[in-house]
Backbone bond lengths (Angstrom), bond angles and torsions (degrees), N, CA, C in turn:
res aa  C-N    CA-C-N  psi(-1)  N-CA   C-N-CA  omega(-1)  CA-C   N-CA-C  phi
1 X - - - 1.467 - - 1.530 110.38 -
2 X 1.366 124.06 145.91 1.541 120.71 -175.41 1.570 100.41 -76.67
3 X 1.032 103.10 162.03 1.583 137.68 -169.16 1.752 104.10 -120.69
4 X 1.142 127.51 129.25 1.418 143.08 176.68 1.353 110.10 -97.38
5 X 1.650 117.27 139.10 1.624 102.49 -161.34 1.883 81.16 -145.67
6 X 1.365 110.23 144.64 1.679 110.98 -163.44 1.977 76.34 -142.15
7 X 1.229 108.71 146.27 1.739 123.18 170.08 1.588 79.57 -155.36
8 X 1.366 117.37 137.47 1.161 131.44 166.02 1.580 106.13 -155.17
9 X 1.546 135.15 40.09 1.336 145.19 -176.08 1.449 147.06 -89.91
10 X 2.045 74.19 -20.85 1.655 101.86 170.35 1.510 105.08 -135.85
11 X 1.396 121.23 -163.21 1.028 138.87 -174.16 2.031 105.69 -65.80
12 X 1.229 92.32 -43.98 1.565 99.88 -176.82 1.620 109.05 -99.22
13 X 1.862 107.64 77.15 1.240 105.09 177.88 1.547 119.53 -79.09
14 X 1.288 136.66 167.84 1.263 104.25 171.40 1.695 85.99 -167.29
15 X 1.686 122.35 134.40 1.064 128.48 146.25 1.444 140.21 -86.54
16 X 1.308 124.88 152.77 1.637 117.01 -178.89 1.675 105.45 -161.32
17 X 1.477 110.65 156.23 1.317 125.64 161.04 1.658 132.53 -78.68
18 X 0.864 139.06 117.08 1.466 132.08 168.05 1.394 125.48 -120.03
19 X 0.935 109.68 153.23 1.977 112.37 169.88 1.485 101.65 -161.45
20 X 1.129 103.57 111.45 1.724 125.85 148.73 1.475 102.09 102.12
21 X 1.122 98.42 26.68 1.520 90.51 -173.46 1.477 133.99 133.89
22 X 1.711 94.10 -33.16 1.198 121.87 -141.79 1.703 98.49 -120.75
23 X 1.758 114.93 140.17 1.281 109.50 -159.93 1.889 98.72 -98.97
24 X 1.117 127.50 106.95 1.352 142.49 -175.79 1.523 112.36 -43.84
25 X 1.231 87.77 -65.41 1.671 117.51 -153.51 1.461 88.08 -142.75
26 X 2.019 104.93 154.67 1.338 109.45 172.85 1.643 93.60 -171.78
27 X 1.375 118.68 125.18 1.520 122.08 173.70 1.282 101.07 -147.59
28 X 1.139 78.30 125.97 2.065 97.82 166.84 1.267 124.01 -84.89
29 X 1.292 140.57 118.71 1.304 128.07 -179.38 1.377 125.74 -92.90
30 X 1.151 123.52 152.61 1.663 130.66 -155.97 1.309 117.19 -40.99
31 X 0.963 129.78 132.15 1.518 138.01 -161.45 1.870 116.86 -54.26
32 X 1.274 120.66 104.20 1.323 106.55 -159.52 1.615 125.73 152.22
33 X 1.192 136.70 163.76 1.235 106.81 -151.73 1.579 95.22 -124.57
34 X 2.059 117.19 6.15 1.166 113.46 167.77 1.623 117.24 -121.61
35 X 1.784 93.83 71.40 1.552 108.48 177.97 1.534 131.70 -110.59
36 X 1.742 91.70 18.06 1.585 81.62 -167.87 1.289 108.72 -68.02
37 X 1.513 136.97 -8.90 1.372 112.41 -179.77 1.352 117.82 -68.88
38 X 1.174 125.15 -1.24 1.224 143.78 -173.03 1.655 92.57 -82.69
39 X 1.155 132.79 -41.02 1.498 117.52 -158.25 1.505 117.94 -68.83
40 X 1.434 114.75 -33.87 1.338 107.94 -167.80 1.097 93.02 -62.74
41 X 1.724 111.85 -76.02 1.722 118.64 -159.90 1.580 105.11 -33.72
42 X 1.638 118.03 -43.70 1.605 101.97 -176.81 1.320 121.92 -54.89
43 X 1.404 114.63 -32.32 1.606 118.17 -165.14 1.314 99.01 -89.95
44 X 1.659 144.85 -10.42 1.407 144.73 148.26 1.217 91.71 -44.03
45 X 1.849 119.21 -96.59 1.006 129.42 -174.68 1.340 116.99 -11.90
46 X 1.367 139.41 -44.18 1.086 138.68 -178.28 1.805 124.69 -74.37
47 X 1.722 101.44 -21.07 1.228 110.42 -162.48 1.522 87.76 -80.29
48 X 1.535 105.26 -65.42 1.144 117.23 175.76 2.039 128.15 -16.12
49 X 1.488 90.23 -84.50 1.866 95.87 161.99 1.369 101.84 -39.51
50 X 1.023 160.72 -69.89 1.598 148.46 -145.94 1.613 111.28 -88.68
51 X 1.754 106.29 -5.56 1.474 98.23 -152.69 1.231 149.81 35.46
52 X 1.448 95.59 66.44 1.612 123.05 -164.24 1.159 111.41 -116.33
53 X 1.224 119.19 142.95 1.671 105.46 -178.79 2.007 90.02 -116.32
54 X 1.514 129.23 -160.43 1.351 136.98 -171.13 1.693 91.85 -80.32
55 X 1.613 103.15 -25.98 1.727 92.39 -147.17 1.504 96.20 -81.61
56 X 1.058 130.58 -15.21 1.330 158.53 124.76 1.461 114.87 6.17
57 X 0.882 106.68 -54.31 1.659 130.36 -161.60 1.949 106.22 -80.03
58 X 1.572 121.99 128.50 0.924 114.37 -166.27 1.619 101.90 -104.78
59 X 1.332 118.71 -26.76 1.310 140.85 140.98 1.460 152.72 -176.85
60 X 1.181 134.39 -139.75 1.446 104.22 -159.94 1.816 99.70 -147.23
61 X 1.078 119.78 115.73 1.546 126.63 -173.20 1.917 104.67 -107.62
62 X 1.164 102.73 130.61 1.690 91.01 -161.12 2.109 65.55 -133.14
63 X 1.819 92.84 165.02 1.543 124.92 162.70 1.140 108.34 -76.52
64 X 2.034 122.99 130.32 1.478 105.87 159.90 1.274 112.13 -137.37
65 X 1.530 119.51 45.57 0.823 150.27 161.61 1.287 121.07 94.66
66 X 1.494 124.28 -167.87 1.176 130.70 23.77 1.729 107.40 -81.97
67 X 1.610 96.24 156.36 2.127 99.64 167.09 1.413 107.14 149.09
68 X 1.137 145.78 -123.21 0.960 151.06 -164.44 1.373 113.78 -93.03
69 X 1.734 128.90 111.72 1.238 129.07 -173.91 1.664 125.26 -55.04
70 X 1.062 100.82 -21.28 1.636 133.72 -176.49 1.116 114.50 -65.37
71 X 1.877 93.54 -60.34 1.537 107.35 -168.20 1.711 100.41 -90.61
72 X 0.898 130.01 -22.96 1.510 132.88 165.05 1.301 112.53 -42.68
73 X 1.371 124.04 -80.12 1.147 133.46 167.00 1.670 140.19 -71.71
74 X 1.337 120.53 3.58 1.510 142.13 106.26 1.788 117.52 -27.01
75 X 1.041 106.47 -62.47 1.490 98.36 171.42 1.318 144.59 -112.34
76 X 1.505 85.12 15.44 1.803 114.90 159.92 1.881 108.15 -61.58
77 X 1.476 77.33 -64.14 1.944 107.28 -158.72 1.730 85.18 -56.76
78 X 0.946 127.28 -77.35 1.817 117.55 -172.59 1.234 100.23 -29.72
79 X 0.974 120.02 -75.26 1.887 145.63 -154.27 1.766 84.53 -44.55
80 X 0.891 111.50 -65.15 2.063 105.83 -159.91 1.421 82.51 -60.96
81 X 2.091 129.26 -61.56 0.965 106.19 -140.90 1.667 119.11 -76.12
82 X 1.636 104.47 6.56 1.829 107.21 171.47 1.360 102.33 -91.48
83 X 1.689 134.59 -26.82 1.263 107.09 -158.35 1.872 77.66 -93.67
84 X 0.654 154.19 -29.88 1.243 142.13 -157.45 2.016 99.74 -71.36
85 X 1.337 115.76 -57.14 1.483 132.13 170.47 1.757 110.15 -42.52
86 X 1.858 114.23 -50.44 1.554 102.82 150.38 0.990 145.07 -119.57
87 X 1.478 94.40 45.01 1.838 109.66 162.04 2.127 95.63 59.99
88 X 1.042 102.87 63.93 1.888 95.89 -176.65 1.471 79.56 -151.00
89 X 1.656 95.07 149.91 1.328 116.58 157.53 1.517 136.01 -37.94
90 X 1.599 142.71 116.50 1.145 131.12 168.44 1.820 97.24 -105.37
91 X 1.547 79.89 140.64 1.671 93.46 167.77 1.887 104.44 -124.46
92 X 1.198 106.98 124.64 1.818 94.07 147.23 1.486 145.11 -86.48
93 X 0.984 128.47 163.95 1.321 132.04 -140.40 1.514 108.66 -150.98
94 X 1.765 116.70 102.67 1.687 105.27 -177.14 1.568 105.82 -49.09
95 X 1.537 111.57 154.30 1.068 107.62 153.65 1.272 148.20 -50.85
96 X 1.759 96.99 -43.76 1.478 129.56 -163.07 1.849 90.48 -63.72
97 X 1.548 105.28 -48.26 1.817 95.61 175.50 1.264 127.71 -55.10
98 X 1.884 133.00 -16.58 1.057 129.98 -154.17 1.447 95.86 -91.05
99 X 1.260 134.54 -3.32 1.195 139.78 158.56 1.148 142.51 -52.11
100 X 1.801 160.24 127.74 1.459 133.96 -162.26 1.615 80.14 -164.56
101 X 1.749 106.50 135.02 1.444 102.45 156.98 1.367 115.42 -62.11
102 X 1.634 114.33 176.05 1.272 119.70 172.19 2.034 99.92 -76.80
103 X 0.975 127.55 -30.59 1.100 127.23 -168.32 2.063 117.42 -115.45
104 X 1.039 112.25 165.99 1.097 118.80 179.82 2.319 109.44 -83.60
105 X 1.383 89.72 147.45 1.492 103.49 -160.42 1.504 127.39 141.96
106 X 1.357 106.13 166.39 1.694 99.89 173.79 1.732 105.59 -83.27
107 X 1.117 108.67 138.23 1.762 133.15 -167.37 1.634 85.02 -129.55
108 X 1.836 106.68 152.40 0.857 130.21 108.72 1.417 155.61 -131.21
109 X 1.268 132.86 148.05 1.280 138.13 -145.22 1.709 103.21 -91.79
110 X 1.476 111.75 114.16 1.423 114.08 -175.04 1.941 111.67 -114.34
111 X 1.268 118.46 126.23 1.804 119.35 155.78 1.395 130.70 -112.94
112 X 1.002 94.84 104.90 1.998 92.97 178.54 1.423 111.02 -27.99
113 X 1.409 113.35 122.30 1.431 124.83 -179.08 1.481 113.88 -115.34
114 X 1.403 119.66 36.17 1.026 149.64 -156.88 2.130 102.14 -1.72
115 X 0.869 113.10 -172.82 1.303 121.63 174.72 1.305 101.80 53.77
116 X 1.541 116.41 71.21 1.875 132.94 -172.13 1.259 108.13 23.50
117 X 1.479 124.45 50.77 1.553 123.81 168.71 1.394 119.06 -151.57
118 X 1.293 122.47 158.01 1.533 114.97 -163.45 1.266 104.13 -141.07
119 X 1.302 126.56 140.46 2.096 138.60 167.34 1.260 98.43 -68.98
120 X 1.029 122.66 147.75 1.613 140.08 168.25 1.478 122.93 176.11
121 X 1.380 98.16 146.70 1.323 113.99 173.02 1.208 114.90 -135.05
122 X 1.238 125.87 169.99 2.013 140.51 -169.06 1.222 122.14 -104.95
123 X 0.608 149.11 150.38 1.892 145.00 156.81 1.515 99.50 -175.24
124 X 1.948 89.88 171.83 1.409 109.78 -170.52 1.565 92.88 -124.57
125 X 0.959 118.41 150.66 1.417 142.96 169.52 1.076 122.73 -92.88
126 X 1.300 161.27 153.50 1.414 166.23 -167.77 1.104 122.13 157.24
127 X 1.561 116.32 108.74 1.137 127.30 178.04 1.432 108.90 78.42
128 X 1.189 142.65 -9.17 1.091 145.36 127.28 1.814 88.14 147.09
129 X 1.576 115.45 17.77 1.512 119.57 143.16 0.912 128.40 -55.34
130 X 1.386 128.07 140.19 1.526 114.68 168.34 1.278 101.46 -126.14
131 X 1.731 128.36 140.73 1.631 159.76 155.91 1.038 117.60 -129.15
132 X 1.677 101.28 109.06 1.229 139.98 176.25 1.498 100.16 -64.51
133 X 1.087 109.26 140.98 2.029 121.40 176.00 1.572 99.37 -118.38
134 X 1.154 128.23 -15.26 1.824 114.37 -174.96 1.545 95.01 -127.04
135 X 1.114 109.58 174.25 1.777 143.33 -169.69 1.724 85.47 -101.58
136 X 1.297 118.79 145.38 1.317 117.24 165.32 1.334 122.68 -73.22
137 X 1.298 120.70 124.98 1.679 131.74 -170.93 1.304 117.09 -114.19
138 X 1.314 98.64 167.82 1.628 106.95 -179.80 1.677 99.17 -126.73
139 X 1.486 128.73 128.15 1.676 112.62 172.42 1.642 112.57 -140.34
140 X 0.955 124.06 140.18 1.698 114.29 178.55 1.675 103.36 -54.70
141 X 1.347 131.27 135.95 1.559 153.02 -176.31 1.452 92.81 -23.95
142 X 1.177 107.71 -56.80 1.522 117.69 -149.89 1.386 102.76 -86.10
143 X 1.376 128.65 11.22 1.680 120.74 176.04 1.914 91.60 -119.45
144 X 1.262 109.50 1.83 1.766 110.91 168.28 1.512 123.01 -50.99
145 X 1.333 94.94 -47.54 1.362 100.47 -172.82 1.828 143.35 -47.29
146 X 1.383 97.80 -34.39 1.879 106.68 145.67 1.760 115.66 -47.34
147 X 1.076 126.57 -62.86 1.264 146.28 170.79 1.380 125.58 -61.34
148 X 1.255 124.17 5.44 1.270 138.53 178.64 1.828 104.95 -125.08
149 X 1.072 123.32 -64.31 1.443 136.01 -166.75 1.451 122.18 -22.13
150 X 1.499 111.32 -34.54 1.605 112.72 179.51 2.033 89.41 -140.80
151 X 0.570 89.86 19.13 2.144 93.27 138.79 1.724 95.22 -53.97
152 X 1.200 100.31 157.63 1.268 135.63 160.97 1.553 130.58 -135.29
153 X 1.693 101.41 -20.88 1.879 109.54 171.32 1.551 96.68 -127.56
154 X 1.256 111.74 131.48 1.602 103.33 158.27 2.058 97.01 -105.18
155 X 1.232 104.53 113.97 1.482 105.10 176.30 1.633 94.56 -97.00
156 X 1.730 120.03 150.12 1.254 133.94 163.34 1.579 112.34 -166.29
157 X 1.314 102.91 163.51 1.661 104.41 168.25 1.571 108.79 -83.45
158 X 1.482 118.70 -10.78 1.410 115.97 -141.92 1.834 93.95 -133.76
159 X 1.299 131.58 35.74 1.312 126.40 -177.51 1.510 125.70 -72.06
160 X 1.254 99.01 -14.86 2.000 112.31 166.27 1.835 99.31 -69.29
161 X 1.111 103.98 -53.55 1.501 99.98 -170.03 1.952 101.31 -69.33
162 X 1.323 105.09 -61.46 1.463 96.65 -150.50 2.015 110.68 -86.64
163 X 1.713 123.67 -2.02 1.197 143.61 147.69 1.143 118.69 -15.13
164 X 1.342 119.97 -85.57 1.280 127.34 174.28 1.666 122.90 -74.27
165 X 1.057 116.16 -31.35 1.463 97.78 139.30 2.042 160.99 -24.20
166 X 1.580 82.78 -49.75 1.398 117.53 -170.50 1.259 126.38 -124.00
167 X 1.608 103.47 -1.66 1.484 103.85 -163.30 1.677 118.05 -93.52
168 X 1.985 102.78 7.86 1.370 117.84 177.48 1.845 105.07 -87.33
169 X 1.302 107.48 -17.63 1.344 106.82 173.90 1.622 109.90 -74.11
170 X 1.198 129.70 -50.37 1.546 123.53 -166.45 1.735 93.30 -129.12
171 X 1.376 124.07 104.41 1.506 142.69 -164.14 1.355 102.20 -81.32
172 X 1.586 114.25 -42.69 1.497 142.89 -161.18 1.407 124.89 -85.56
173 X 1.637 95.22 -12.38 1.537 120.31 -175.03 1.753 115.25 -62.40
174 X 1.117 119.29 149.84 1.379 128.75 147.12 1.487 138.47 -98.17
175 X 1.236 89.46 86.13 1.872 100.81 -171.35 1.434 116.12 -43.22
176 X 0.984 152.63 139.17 1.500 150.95 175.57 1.302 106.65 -153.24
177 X 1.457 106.02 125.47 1.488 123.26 -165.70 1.546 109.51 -119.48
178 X 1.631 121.20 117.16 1.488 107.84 -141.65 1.661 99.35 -176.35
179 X 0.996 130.50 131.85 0.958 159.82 152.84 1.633 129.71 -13.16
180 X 0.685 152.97 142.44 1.909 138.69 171.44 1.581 110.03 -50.42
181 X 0.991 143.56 157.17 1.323 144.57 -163.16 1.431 94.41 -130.36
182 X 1.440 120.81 96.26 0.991 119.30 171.52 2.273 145.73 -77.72
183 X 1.429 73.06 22.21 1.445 104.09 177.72 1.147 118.92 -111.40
184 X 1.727 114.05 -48.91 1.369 113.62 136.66 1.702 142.16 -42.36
185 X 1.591 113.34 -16.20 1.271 129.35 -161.61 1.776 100.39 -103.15
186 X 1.591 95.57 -39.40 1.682 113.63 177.55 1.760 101.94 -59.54
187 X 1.515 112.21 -41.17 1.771 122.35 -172.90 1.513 111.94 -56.92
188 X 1.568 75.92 -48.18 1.827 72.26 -172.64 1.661 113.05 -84.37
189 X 1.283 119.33 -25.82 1.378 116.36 170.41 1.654 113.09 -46.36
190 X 0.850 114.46 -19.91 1.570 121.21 -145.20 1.612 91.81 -111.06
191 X 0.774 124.23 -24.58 1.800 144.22 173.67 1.162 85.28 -85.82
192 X 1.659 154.35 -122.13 0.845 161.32 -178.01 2.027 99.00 11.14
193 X 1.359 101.48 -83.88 1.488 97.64 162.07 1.098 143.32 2.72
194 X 1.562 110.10 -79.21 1.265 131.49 -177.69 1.806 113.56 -70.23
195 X 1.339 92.16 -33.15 1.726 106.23 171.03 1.476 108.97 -66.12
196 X 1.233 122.41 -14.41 1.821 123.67 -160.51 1.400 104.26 50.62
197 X 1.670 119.08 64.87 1.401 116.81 141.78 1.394 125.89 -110.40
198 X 1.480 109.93 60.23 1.427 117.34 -176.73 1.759 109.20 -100.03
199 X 1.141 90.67 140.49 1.529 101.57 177.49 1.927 114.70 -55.38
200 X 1.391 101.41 135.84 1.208 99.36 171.17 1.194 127.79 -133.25
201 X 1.874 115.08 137.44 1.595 112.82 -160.22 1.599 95.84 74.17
202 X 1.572 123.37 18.78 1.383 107.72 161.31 1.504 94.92 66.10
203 X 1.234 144.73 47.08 0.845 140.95 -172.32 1.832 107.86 -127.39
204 X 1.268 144.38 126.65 1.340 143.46 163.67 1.244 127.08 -130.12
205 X 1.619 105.76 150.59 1.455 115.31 -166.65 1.535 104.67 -106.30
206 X 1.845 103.36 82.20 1.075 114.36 -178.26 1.704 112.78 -49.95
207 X 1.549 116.17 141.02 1.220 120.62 -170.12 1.758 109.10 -94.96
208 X 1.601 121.74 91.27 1.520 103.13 -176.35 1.423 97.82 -102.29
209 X 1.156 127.53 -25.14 1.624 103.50 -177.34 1.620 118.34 93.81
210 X 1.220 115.17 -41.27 1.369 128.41 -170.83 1.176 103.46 -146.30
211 X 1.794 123.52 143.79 1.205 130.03 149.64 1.436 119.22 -42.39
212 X 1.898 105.40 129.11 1.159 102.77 -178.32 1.775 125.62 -80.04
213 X 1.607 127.09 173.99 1.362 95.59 -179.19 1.391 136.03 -80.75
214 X 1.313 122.01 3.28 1.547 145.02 158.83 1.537 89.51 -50.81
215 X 1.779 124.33 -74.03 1.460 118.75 -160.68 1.269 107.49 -58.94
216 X 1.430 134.03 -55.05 1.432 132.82 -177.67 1.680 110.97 -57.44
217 X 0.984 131.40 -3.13 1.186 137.24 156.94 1.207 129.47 -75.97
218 X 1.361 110.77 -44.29 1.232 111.38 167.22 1.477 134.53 -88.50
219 X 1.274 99.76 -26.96 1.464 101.16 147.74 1.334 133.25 -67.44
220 X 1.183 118.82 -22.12 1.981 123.11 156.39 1.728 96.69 -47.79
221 X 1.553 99.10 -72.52 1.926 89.38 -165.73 1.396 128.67 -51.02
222 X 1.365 106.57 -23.91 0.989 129.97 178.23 1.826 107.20 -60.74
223 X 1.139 106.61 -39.19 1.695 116.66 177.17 1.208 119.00 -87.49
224 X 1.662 116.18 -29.50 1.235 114.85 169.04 1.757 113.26 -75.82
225 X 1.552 113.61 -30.46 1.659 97.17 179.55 1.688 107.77 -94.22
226 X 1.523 109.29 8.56 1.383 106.97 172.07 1.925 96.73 -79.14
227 X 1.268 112.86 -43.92 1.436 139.77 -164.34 1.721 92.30 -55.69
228 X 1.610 117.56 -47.94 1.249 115.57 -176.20 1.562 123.47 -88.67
229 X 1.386 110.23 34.65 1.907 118.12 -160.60 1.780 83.25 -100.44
């Protein structure tokens, strides 16, 4: 039965259908990080072309980051509220994994983490496998450079922005600017799966990585009226 797959974390969100392997359906939504109105109608759109209805659906793999707090939880809140509506499994899925060079090699997977810092993770490719070697991280630009040096792919949604930045660390690199790979996103859901890391009560342990700026806020006042005791 197809499986429904939602990443909405960065700028290049994009939903799609799959079963067996095979990529069904695939729409990207408008370039930008204020598109969720875009999500439902896409994932109609999708039912629709295949003539699929929810009940249809065997289950549901959504993005939970790391990337955009917005867009994270934009495609959290759908994601529980369809698998919950057809009673089907939700699994989450790092972002940083939904990523795959076009080619075989060691890659790593980079997201603007705005405030001079970036999410990323490593892996090697083979055969058009992918094994990840790091835990997904968060590091200020300038502590990249160990972790960049013998790369061979820099994959991102965001290579205009974070390029010239970074591109004195790995000279040799192949930048590739690209989208979530939703075949790659279907792999690892399906791993996740078999492991029993499915959400329960529709419930997920969105991945931010960093205090958001609501929390660092309140922990400032928190120091300033500790500051005034």
């Amino acid at each position: 039965m197809p499986s429904l797959l939602i990443e909405t974390s960065t700028e290049r969100a994009v939903v799609g259908i799959v079963e067996g392997g095979n990529l069904l359906f695939q729409k990207e939504l408008p370039l930008g990080l204020n598109n969720a109105k875009f999500l439902a109608p896409s994932i109609v759109e999708g039912l629709k072309v295949l003539n699929l209805s929810m009940s249809s659906i065997s289950g549901i793999a959504v993005g939970i980051g790391p990337g955009s707090y917005t867009g994270i939880r934009a495609g959290a809140m759908l994601a529980k509220a369809l698998a919950y509506a057809a009673n089907c499994p939700l699994i989450g899925v790092s972002t940083l994994e939904c990523f795959a060079p076009t080619s075989d090699g060691p890659f790593t997977v980079l997201i603007d983490a705005r405030i001079g810092g970036a999410y990323f993770i490593k892996g090697i490719q083979e055969k058009g496998s992918i094994q990840h070697t790091l835990q997904p991280q968060v590091l200020p630009l300038e502590s990249l450079e160990d972790f960049l040096n013998e790369t061979q792919y820099v994959v991102t949604p965001q290579a205009k922005i974070l390029k010239p930045k970074l591109e004195v660390f790995c000279p040799k690199a192949l930048w590739e600017e690209l989208p979530p790979n939703l075949l790659q996103m279907a792999s690892v859901a399906e791993r996740n799966r078999i492991a029993g890391h499915l959400a329960v009560d529709e419930a997920l342990d969105l991945m931010y990585l960093r205090k958001t700026g609501a929390e660092l806020e309140k922990e400032a006042q928190k120091e300033r009226i500790d500051a005034q005791k």
